[in-house]
ZABA-665314 format. One record per residue: residue in one letter; residue number from 0; x, y, z of N, C-alpha, C in turn. Coordinates in steps of 0.02 Angstrom, whole numbers, plus 32768, in hexadecimal, padded with zeros to 4 digits. Example, Ala and Ser with C-alpha at 12.3 -4.5 7.8 and 13.67 -1.06 7.14 Angstrom:
REM residues 2
(pt A; 0; (8294; 7EE4; 8186); (8267; 7F1F; 8186); (8294; 7F5B; 8186))
(pt S; 1; (8282; 7F90; 8162); (82AC; 7FCB; 8165); (8285; 8002; 818A))
END
This chain:
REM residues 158
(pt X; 0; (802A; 7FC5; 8000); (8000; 8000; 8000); (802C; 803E; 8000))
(pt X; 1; (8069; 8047; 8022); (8095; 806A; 801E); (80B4; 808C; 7FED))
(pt X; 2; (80CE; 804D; 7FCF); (80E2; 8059; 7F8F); (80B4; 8084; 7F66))
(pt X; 3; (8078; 806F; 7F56); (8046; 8091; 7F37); (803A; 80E6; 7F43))
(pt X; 4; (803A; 80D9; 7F8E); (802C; 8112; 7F90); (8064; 8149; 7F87))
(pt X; 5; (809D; 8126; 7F75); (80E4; 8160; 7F70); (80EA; 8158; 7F21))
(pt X; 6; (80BD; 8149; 7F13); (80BE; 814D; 7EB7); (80E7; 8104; 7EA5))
(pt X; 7; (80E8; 80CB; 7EBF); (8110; 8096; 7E9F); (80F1; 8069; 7EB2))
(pt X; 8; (80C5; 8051; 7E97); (809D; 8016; 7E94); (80A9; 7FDF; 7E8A))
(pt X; 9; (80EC; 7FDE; 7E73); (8103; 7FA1; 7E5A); (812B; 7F73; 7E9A))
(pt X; 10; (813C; 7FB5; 7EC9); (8166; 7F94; 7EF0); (8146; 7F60; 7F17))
(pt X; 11; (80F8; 7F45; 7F2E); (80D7; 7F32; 7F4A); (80D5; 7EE5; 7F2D))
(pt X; 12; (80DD; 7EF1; 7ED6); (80C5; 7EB5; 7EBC); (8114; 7E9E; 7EC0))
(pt X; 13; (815E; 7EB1; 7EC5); (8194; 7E91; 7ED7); (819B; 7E79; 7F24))
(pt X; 14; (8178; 7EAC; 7F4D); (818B; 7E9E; 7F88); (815F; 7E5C; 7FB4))
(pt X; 15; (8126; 7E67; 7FA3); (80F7; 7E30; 7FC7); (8109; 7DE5; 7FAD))
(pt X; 16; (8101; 7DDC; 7F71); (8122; 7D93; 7F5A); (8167; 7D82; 7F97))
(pt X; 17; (8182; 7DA7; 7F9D); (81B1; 7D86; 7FC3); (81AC; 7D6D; 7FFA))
(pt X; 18; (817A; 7D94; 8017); (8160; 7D92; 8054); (8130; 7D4E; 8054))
(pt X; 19; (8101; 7D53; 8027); (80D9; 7D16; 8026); (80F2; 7CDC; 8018))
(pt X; 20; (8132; 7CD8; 7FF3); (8158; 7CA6; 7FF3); (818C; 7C72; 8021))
(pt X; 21; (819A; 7CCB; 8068); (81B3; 7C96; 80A7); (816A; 7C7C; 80B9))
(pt X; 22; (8138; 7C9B; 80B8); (80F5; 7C8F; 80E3); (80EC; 7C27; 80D0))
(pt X; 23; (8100; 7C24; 8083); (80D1; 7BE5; 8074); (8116; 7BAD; 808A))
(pt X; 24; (815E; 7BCA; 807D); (819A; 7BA4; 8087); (81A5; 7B94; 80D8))
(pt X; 25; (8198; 7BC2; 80FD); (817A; 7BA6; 814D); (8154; 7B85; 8162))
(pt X; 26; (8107; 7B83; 8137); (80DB; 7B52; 8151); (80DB; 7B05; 814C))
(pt X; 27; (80D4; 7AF9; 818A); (80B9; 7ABD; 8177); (809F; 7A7D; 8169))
(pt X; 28; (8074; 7AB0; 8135); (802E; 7A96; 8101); (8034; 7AD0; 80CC))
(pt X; 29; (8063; 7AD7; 80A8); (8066; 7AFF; 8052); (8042; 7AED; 8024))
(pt X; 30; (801C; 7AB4; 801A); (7FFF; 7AC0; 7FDC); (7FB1; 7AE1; 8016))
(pt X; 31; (7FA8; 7ADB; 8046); (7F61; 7AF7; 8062); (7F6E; 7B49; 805A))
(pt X; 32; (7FAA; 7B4B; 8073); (7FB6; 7B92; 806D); (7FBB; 7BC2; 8031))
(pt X; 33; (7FCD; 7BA3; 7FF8); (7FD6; 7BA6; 7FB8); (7F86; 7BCB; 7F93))
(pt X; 34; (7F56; 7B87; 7FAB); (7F15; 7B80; 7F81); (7EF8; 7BC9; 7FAC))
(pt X; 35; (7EFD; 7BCF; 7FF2); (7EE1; 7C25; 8015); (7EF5; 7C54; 800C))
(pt X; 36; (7F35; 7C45; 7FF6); (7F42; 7C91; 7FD1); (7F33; 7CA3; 7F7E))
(pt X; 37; (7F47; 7C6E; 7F6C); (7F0A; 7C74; 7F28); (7ECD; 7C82; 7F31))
(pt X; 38; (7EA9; 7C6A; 7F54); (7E6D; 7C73; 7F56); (7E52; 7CA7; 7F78))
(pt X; 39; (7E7D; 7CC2; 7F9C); (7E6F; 7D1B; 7FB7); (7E7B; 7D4E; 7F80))
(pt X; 40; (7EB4; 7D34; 7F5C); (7EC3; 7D58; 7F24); (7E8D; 7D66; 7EEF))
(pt X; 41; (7E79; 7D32; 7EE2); (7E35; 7D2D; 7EC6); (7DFC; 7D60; 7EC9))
(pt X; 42; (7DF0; 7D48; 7F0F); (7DB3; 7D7C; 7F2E); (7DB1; 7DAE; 7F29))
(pt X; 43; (7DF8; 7DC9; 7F47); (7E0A; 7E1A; 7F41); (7E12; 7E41; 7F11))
(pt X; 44; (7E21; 7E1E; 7EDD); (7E22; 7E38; 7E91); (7DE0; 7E3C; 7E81))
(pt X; 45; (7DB6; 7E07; 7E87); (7D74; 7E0E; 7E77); (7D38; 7E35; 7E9B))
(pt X; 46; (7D58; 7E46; 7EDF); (7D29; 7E6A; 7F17); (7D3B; 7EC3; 7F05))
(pt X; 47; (7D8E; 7EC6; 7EEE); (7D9E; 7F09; 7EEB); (7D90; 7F22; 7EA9))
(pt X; 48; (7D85; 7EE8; 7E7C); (7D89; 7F07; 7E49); (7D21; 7F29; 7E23))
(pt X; 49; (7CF9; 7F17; 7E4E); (7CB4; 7F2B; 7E6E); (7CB1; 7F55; 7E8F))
(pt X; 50; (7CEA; 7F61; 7EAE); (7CF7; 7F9A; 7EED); (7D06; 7FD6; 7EBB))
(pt X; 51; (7D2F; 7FC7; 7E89); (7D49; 800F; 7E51); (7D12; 801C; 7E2B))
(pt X; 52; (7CEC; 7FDC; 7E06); (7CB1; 7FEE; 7DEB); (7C95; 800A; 7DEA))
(pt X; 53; (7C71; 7FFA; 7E41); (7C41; 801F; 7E68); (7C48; 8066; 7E5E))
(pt X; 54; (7C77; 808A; 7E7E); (7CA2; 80CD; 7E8C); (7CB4; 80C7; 7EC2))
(pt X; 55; (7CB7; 8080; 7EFA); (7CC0; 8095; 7F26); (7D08; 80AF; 7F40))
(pt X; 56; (7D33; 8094; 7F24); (7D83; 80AF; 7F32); (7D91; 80A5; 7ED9))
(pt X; 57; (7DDF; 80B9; 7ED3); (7DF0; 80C5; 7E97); (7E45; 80C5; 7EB7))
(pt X; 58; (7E6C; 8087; 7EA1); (7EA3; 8084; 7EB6); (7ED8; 80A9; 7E8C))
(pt X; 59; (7F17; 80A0; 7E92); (7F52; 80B5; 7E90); (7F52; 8076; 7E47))
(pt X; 60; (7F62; 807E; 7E0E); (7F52; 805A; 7DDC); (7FA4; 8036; 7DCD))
(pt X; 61; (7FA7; 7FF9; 7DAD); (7FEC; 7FE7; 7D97); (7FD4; 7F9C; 7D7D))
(pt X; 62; (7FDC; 7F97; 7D27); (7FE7; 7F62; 7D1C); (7FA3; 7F56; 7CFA))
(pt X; 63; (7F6D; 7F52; 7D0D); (7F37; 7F47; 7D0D); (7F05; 7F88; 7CF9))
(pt X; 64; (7EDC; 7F9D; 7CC3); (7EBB; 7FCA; 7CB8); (7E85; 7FC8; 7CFC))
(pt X; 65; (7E63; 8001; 7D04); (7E39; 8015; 7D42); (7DE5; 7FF6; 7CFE))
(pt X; 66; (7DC6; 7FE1; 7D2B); (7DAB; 7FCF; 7D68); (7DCD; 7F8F; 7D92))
(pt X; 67; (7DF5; 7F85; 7D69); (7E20; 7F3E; 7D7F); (7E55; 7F3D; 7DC4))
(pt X; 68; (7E45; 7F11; 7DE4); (7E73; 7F16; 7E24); (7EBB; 7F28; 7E19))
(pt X; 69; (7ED9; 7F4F; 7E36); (7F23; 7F45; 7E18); (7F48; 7EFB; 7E51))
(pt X; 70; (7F68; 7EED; 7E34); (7F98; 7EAC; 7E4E); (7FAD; 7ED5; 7E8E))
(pt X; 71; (7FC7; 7EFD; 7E9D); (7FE1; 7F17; 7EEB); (7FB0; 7F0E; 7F14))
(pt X; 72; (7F66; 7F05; 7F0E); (7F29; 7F03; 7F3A); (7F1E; 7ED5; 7F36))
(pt X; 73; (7F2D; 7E94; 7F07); (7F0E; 7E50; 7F15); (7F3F; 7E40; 7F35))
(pt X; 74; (7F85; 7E40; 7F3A); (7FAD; 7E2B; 7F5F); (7FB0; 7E3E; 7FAA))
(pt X; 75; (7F8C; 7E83; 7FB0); (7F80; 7E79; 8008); (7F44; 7E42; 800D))
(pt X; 76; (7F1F; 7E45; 7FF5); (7EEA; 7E14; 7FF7); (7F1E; 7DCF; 8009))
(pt X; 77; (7F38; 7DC5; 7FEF); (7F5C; 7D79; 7FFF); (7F83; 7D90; 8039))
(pt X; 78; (7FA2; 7DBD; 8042); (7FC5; 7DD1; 8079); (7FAE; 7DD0; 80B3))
(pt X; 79; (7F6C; 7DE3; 80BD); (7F3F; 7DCE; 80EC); (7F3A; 7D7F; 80F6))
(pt X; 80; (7F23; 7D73; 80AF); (7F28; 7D1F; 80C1); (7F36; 7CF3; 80F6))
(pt X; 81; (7F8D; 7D06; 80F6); (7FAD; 7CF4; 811E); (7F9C; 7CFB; 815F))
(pt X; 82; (7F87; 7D19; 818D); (7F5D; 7D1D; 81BB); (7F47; 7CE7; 81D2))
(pt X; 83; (7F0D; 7CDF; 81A8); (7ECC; 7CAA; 81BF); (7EE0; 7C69; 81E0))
(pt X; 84; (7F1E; 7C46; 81C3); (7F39; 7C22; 81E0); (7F60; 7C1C; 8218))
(pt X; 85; (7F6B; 7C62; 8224); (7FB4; 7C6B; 8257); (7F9C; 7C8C; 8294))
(pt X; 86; (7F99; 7CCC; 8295); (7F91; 7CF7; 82CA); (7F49; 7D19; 82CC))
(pt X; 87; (7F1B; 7CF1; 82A5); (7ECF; 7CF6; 8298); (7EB9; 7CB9; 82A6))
(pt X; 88; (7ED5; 7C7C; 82B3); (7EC7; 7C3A; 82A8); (7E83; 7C33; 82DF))
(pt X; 89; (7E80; 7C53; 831C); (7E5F; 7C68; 8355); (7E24; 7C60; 8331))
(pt X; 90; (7DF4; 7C8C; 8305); (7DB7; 7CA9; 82E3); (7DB7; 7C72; 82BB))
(pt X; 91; (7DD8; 7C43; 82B3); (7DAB; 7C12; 8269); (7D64; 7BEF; 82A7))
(pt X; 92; (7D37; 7BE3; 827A); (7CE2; 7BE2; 8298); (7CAC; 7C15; 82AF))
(pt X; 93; (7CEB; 7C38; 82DD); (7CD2; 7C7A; 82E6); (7CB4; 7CB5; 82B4))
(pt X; 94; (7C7A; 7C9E; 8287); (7C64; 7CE3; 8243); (7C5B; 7D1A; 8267))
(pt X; 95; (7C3A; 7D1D; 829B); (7C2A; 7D6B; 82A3); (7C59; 7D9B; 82CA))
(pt X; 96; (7C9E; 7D66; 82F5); (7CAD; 7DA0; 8301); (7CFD; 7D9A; 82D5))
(pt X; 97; (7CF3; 7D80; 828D); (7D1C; 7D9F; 8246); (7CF9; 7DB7; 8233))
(pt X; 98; (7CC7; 7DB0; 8224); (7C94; 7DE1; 8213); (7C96; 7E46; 822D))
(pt X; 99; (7C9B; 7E36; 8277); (7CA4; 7E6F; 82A0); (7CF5; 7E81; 828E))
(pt X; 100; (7D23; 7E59; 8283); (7D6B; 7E7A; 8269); (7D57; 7E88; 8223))
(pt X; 101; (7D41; 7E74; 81F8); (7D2B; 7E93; 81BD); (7D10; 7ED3; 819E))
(pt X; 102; (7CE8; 7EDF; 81D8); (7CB2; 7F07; 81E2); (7CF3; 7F4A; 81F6))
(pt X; 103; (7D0B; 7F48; 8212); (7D2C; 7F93; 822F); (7D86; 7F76; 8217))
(pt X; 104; (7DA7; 7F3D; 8217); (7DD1; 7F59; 81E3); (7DDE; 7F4E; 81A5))
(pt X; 105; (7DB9; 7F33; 8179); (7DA3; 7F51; 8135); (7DA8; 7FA2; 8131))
(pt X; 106; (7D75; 7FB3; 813A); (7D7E; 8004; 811C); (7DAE; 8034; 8140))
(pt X; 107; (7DCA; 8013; 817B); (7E00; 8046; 81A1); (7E33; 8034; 816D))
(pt X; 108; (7E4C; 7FF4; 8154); (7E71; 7FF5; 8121); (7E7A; 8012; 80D1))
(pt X; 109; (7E47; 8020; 80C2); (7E31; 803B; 8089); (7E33; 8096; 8096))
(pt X; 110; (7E27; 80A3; 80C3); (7E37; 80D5; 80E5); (7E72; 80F1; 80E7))
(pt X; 111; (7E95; 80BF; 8106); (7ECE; 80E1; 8129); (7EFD; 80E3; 80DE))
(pt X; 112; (7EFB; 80AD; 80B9); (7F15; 80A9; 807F); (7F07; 80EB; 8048))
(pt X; 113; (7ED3; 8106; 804A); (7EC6; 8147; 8037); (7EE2; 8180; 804B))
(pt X; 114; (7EE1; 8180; 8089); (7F04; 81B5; 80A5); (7F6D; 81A7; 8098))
(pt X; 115; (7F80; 8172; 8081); (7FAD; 8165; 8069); (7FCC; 8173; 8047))
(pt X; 116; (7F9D; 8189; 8011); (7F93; 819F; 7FC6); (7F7A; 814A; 7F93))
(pt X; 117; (7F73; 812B; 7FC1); (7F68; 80D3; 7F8E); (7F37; 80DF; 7F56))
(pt X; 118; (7F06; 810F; 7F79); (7EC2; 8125; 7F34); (7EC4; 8168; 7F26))
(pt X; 119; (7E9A; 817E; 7EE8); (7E8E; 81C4; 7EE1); (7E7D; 81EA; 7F18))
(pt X; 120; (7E47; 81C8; 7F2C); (7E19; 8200; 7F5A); (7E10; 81D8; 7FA9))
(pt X; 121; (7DFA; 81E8; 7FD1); (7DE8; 81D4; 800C); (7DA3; 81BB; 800A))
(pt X; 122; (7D93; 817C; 802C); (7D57; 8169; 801A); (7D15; 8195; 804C))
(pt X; 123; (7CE1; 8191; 8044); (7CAD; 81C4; 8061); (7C81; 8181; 809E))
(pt X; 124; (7C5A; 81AD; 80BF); (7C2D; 818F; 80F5); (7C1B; 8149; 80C3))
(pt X; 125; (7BF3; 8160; 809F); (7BD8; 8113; 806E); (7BFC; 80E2; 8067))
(pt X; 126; (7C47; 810D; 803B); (7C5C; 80D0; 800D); (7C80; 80A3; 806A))
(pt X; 127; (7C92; 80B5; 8096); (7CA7; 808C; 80CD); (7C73; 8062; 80F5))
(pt X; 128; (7C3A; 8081; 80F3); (7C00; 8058; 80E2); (7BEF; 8002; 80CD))
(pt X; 129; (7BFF; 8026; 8091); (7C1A; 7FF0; 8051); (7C49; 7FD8; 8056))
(pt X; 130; (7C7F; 7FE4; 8075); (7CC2; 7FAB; 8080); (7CA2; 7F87; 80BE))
(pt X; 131; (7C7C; 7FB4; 80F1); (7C7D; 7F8D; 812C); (7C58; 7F3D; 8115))
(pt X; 132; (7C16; 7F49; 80FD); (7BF6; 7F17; 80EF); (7C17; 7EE5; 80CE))
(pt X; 133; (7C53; 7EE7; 8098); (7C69; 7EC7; 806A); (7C99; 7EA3; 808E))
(pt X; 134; (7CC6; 7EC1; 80BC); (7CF2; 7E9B; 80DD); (7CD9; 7E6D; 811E))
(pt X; 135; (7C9B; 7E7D; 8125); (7C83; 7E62; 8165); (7C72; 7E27; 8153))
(pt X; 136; (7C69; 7E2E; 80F9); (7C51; 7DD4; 80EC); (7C8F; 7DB4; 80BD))
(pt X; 137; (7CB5; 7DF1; 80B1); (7CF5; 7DBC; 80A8); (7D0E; 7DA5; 80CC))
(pt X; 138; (7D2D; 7DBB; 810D); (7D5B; 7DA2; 8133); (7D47; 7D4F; 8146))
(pt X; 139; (7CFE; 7D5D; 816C); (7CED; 7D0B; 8169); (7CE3; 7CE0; 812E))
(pt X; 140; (7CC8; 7CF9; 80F7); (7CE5; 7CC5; 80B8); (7D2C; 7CBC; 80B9))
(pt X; 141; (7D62; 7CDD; 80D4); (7DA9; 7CD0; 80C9); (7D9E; 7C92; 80F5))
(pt X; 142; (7D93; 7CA6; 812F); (7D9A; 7C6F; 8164); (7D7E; 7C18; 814F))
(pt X; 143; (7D43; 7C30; 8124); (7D0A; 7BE8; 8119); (7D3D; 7BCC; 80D9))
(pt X; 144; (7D60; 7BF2; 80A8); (7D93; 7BE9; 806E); (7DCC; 7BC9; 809A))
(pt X; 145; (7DDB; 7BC8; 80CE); (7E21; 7BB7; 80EC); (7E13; 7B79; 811C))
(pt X; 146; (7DD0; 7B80; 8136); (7DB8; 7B3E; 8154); (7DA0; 7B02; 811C))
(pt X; 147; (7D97; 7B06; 80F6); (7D83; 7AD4; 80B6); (7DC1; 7AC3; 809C))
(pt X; 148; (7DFE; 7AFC; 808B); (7E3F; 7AE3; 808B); (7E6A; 7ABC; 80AE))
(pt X; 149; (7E66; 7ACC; 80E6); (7E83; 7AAE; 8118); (7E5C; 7A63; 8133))
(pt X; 150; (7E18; 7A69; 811B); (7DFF; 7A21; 8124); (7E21; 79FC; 8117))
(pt X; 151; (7E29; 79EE; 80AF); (7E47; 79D5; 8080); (7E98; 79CE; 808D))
(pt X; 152; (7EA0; 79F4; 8092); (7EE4; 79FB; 809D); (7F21; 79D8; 80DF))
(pt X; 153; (7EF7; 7A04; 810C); (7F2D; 7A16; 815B); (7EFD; 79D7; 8189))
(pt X; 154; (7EAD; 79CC; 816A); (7EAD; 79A4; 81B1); (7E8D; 79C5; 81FB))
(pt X; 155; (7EBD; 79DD; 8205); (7EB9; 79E6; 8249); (7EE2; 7A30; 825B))
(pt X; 156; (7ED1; 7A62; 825A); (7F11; 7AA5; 8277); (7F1D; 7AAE; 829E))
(pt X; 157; (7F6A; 7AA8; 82CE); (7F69; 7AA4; 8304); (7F71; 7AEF; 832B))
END
């Protein structure tokens, strides 16, 4: 987000791979970890890129024509990922209160990333609104995406 917001967008899409790469070379269960960050990646491309549609935010662009997610934002999306398993592992079952982390930091992130410079503009009462609701039902789809993985996969998380 940093990067973005200092005008280099690119640095995010060099820097996080690396990062996600000790994340999956530590675990382990890598291919579980593998398929959730894909599959956040997924989402977030597809959740943000509804989000630009909409009007509700309008990112820091690179790579990707707008309305299209840029790759620096799906990769926090996976960056988060990492989480769910680790130092989030607490909240898997728990929907409502990821739900309730969804709900307030979703749009503090989208936020704060604005005030960063990550987007054009700062988002308004509504459009955080609109993140709140959106992240309140992503976060627990991340979680229900990582418990179905980890079924298949891990078994058991300790």
């Amino acid at each position: 987000m940093l990067g973005a917001g200092y005008g280099m967008p690119w640095f995010g899409v060099i820097a996080v791979p690396i990062i996600l790469a000790f994340h999956v070379a530590l675990s382990p269960h890598r291919k579980a970890e593998v398929l959730l960050l894909l599959s956040a990646g997924a989402a977030g491309f597809f959740i943000d890129t509804a989000l630009v549609m909409t009007g509700v935010f309008t990112p820091v662009q690179y790579l990707l024509p707008s309305p299209l997610s840029p790759p620096w934002m799906v990769l926090l999306w996976m960056d988060f990922a990492t989480a769910l398993n680790v130092s989030l592992k607490k909240l898997h079952g728990r929907y409502i209160l990821s739900a309730a982390l969804g709900a307030v930091g979703g749009p503090s992130a989208y936020y704060s990333g604005a005030k960063l410079g990550a987007t054009t503009s700062i988002p308004g009462a509504t459009d955080l609104l609109i993140l709140s609701a959106v992240w309140a039902a992503a976060v627990p789809a991340l979680f229900w995406i990582a418990a179905r993985i980890n079924k298949t996969y891990v078994k058991q998380i300790q």
